[in-house]
KOLTOR-621783 format. One record per residue (C-alpha): x, y, z. Coordinates in steps of 0.02 Angstrom, whole numbers, m for minus. Layout:
[r [X Y Z]]
...
//
This chain:
[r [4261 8475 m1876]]
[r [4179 8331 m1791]]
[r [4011 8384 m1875]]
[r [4082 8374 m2053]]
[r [4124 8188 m2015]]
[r [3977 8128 m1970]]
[r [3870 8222 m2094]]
[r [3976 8146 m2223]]
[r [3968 7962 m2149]]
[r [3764 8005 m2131]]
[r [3771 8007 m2325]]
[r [3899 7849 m2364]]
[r [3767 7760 m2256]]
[r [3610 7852 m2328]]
[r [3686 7844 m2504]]
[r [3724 7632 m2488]]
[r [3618 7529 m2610]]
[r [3571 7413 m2476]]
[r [3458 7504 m2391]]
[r [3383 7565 m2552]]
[r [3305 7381 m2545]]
[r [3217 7366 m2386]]
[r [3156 7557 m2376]]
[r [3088 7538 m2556]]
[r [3008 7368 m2507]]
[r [2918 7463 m2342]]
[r [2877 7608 m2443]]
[r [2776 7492 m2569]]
[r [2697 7379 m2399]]
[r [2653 7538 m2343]]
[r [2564 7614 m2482]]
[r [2481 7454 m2516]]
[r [2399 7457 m2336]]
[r [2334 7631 m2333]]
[r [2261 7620 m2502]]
[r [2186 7446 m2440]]
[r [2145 7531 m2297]]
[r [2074 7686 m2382]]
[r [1972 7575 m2520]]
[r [1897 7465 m2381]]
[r [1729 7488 m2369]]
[r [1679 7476 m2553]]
[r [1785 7324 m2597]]
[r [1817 7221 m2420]]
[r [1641 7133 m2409]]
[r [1532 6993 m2331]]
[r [1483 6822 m2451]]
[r [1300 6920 m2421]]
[r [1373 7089 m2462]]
[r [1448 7038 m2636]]
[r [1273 6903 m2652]]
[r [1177 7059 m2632]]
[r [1257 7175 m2765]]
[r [1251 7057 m2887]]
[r [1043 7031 m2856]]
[r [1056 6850 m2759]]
[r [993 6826 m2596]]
[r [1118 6778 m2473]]
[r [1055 6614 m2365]]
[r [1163 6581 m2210]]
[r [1078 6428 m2156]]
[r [1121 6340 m2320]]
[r [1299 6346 m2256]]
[r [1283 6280 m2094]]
[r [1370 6112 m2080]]
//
């Protein structure tokens, strides 16, 4: 009998629109990271990373203060 309670209090808590918020809001953090993560390399670049795609030469002294 005891079991019955709790698996029905498991789903008032589970079912509760309030934590519909927060899990949906990690959920989307989450995904954002490991595609972030996953797309890295080709868009997560140095100034002379980016200056070289685009055909410029990338001077680091010009920088220097």
């Amino acid at each position: 009998m005891k079991k019955k309670v709790s698996m029905n209090n498991w789903k008032e808590i589970v079912g509760s629109p309030i934590w519909w918020v927060p899990v949906s809001l990690l959920v989307l953090f989450i995904s954002i990271e490991g595609l972030h993560l996953a797309e890295h390399g080709k868009n997560c670049k140095t100034k002379a990373a980016w200056m070289n795609e685009a055909g410029l030469e990338y001077d680091r002294e010009s920088e220097v203060r």
